[in-house]
N, C-alpha and C positions, 0 to 999 in steps of 0.2 A: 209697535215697531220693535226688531230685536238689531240687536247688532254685528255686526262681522266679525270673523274670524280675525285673528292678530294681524294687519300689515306691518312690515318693515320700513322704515325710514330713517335714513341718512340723512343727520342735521351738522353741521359746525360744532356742535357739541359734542357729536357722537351721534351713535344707530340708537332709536328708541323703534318701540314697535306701540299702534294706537289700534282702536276702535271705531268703527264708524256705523253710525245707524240715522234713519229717518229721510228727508229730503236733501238729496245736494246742493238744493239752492237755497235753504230754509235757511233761519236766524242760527249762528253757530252757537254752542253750545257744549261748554267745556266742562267735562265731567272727570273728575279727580282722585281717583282711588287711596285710600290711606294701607296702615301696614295691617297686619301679612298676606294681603288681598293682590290682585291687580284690576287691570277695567275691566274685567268682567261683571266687576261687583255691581255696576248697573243696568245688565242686563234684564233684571226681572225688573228694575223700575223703569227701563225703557218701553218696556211693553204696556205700558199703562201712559206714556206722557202723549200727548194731542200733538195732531201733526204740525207740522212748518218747521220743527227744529233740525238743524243739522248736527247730530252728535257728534264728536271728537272725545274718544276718551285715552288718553295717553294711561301708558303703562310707564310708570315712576325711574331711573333708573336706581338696578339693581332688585326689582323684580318683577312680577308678569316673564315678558318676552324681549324685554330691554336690556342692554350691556350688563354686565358686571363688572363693575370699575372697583378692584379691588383697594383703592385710598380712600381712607378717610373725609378728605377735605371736601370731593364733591358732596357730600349728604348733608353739606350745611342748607338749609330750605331757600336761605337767598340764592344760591347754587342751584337744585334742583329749579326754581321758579326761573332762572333762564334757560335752563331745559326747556319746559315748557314753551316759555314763549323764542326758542327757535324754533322748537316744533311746526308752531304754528305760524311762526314766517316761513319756514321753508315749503308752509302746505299752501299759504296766501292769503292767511285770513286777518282781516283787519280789527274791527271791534268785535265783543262778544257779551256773553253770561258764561255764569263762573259758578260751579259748584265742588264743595272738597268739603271729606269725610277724616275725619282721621289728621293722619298726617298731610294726606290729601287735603285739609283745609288749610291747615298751616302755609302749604304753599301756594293754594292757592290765595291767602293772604299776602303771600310778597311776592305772585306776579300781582295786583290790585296795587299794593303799594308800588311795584316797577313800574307800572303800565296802568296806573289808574284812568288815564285818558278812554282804553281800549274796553273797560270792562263794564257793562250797561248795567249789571246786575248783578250780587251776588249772593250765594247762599253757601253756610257753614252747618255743619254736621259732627256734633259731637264733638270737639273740639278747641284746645284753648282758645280765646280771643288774644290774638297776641301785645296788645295794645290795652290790655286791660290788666294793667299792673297792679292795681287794688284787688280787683273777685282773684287772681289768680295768686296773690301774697295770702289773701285768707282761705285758700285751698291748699295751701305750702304750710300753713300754721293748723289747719284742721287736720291733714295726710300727718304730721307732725306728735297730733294731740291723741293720737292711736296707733295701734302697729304698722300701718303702712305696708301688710302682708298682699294687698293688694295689687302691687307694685313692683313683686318681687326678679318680675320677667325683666323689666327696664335696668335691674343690675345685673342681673343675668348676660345683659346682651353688649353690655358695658364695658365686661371685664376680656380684656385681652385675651383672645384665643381660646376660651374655654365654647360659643357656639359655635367655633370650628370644629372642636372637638367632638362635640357631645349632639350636634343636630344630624349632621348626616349619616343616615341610615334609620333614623327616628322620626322624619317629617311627618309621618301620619301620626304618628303618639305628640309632635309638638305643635300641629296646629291644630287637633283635633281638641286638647287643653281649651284651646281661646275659643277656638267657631264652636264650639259644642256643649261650653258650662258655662260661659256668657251670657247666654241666651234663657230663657223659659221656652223658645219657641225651634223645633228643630230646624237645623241649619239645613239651606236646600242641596242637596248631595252632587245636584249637578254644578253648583258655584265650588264643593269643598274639593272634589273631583280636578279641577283646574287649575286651584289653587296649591293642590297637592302636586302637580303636571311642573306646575314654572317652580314650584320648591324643590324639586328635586336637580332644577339646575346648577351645575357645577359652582361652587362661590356661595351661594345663596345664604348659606349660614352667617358666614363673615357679612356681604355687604345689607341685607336684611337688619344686619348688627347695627352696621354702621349710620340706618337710620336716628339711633338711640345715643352712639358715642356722640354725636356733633351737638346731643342735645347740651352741652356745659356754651359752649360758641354760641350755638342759636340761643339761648337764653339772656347771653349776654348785648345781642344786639336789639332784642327786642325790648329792652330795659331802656333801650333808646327810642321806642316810639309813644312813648307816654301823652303826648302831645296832640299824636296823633287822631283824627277823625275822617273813620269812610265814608266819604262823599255818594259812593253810589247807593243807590235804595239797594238793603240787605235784607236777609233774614237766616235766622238761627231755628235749624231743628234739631230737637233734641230727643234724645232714648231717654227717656226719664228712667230706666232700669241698670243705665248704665253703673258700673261697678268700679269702673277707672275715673271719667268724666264724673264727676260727682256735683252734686245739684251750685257747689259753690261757685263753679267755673262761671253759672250766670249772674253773680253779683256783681252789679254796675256795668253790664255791658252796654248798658243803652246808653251811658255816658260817651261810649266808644263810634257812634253811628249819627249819621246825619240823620237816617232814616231807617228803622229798625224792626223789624217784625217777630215776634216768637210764638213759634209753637212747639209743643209734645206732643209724643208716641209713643204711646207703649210696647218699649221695645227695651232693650240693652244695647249693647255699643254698636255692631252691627244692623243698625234698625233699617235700612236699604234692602238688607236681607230678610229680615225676618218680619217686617211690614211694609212691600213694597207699594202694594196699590195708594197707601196711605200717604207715604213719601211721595209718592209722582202726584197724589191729589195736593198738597202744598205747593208741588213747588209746578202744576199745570196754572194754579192758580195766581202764582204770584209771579214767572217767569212771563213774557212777551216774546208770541211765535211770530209776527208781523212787525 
């Protein structure tokens, strides 16, 4: 299956624009792009998943084909995470499965935490467990215990007015950085092609940014789900090549799950992109199309 072309939609929240691929009557299937990507980024692994699902993949606000809300405050992920789910009250869908890459996972962590009733299933990609206060304190003391050169974008995008400054009219030179020396495996030109399309939209510097400024806020509330345990059957896949997500993000996550499953691919942070057949054989396997 591939997917459509961007729609537009008008939520209470705001215009978001999504994706849609496979059966409209199928098990819905919420697929979640992280930064600096939009939904397109599962297009090659939709081409590989088994029928009955009905895809919905929203575009985040603030990039793809969605608003640019030039504040700060919406890019907190409990924020974004009711994006999502007006989205999908305004489109009429009830329960679902849940997958998010990236930033992409983060929020799709707190629609599960909003709406944990709604979500059947869910799968993370590359990304912190936000509930896992311990693996993530000893990835804050490892990042800590060497240069942290790796990292260097996240202050970058931090500092007031300086990606205003300095991205527009360099898009191709600033995401080609990340899609292109992340990877061992080349990025596929028709995903960077896209990507390049929605970055060149007016704003994009700033609220793209502002995924990263909110990160001190979201930090601090997730310091409040310690407690915490996902009820619904999950699973974590991982880019074992990853360069950001480094292998400590998975210390004691199984603590954090009812029901837990992990695997690796070798891949780096983009692993949707750069191994998709491989991703869609996971998560064909562990998602429910009936």
């Amino acid at each position: 299956m591939h997917l459509s072309d961007p729609k537009q939609q008008q939520t209470p929240r705001g215009r978001f624009a999504w994706r849609e691929g496979g059966n409209p009557e199928g098990q819905p299937l919420i697929m979640i792009h992280g930064w600096p990507e939009s939904s397109y980024c599962w297009e090659h692994v939709a081409a590989h998943l088994k029928p009955g699902f009905r895809i919905i993949a929203p575009d985040l606000r603030g990039l793809g084909d969605s608003e640019r809300t030039p504040e700060v405050e919406p890019y907190r992920k409990q924020e974004m995470a009711q994006d999502v789910i007006s989205l999908l009250d305004t489109l009429g869908i009830g329960d679902f499965q849940l997958v998010g890459h990236d930033w992409g996972g983060i929020v799709a962590q707190e629609v599960a935490l909003a709406e944990p009733q709604r979500v059947r299933r869910m799968v993370i990609m590359n990304i912190a467990i936000i509930n896992n206060l311990k693996g993530n304190q000893e990835v804050i003391e490892k990042v800590r215990s060497g240069s942290g050169a790796a990292y260097w974008y996240q202050h970058f995008m931090q500092t007031p007015g300086l990606p205003e400054a300095m991205i527009p009219g360099a898009e191709k030179t600033w995401l080609g950085h990340f899609l292109r020396t992340w990877s061992d495996e080349p990025f596929p030109q028709d995903a960077f092609d896209e990507y390049l399309r929605t970055f060149r939209t007016p704003g994009t510097a700033g609220t793209s940014s502002n995924f990263y400024r909110t990160f001190p806020d979201d930090a601090r509330r997730w310091a409040t789900t310690a407690a915490h345990r996902w009820p619904m059957p999950s699973m974590y896949i991982y880019g074992n090549k990853d360069r950001v997500i480094i292998p400590e993000y998975l210390n004691h996550i199984e603590e954090c799950f009812e029901s837990l499953r992990v695997e690796q691919v070798e891949a780096g942070h983009f692993l949707q992109e750069e191994q998709p057949a491989l991703v869609a054989g996971y998560l064909n396997d562990f998602l429910k199309a009936d």
